[in-house]
C-alpha positions as CSV (number, residue, x, y, z in Angstrom):
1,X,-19.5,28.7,-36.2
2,X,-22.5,28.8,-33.7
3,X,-25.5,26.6,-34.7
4,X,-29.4,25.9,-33.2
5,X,-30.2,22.4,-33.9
6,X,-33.9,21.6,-33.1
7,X,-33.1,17.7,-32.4
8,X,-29.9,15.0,-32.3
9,X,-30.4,14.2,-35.8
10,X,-30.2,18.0,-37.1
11,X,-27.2,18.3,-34.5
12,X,-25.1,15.7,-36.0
13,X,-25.9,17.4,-39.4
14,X,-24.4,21.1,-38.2
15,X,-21.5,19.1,-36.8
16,X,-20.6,18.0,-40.1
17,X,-21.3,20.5,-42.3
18,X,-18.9,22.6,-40.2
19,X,-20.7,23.9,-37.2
20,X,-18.1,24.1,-34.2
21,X,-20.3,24.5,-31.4
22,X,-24.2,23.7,-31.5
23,X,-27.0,24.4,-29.1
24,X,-30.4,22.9,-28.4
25,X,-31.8,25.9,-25.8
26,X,-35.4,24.2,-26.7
27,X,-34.0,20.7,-25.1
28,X,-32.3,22.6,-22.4
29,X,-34.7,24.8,-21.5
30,X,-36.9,22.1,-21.2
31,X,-34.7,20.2,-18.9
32,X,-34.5,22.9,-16.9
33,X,-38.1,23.7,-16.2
34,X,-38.7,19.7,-15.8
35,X,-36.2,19.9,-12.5
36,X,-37.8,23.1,-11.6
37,X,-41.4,21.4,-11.2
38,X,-40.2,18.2,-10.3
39,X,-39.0,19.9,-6.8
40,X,-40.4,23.1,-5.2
41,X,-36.8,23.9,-3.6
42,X,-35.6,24.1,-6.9
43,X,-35.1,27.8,-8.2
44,X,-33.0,27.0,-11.5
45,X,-31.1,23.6,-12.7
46,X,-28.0,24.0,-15.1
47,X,-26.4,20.8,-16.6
48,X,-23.3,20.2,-16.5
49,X,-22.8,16.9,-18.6
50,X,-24.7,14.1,-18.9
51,X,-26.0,12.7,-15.5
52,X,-25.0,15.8,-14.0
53,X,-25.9,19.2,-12.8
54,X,-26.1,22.2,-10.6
55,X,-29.1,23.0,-8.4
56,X,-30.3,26.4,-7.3
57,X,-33.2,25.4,-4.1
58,X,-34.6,27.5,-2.0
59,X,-34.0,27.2,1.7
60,X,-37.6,26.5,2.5
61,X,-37.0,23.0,4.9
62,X,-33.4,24.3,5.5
63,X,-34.0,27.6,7.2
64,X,-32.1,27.8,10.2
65,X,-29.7,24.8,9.7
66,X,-26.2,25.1,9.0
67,X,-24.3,23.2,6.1
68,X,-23.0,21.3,8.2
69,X,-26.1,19.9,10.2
70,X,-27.4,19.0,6.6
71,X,-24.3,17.0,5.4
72,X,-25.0,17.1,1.7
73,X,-22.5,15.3,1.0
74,X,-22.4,12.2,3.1
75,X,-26.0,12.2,2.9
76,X,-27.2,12.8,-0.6
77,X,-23.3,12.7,-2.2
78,X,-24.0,16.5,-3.5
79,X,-21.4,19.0,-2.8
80,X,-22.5,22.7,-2.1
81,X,-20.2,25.1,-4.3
82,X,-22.1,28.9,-3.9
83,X,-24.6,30.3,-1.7
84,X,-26.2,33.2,-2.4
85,X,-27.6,36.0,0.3
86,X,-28.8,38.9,-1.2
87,X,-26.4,40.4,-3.3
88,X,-23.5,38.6,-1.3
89,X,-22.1,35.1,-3.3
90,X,-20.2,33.0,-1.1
91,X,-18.0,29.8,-3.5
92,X,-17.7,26.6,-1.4
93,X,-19.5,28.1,1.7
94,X,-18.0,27.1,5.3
95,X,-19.9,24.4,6.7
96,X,-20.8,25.9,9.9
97,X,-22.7,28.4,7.5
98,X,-26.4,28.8,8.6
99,X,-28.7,28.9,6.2
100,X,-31.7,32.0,6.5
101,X,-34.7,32.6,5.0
102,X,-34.2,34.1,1.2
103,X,-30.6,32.4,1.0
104,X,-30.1,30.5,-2.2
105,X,-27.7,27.9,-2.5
106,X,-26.6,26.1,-5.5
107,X,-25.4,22.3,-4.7
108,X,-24.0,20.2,-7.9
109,X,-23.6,16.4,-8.5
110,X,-24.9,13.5,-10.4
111,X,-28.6,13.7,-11.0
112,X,-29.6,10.4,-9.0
113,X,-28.0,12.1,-5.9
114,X,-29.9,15.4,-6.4
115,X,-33.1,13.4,-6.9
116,X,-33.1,11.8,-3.6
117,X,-33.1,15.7,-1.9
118,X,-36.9,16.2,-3.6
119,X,-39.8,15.1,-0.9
């Protein structure tokens, strides 16, 4: 059974009246929009556990770079996993990939790490 708790509290009580699986789109939703405003690159934020998510940015200030030129992940410790062109998805992009105007790519890691990307 599917359940919509509204808070932890009325979470924990679905749980143990029998609810397999509950959701808290207000909290998430909220979450999301909060990493949305928090950083203008970012299109969309998913979370994939505690401390950790997935990042949709814009390429704005990357326009023109490649992956590689940016090294996410010895600089920031983020990993790019899709980039989007159009209606083209590409998973774990090449790093000599350059990055144009419109391009979206979606990085993941822990939150600290995608917080030191913002400005």
């Amino acid at each position: 059974m599917l359940a919509k708790a509204q808070d932890a509290l009325h979470g924990d009580i679905l749980k143990m009246v029998g609810a397999d699986r509950v959701v808290f789109p207000e909290r998430e939703t909220g979450t999301r929009v909060a990493h949305s405003f928090s950083m203008s690159m970012v299109v969309d934020y998913f979370e994939v556990a505690p401390g950790y998510g997935m990042e949709k940015l814009t390429t704005i200030a990357f326009t023109g770079k490649t992956l590689q030129d940016l090294d996410l992940r010895g600089r920031y410790g983020v990993t790019p996993i899709f980039l989007r062109r159009g209606d083209k998805v590409t998973v774990n992009p090449h790093p000599h990939e350059r990055l144009e105007a419109g391009d979206e790519p979606t990085i993941a890691g822990p939150d600290e790490r995608l917080e030191k990307l913002r400005p």
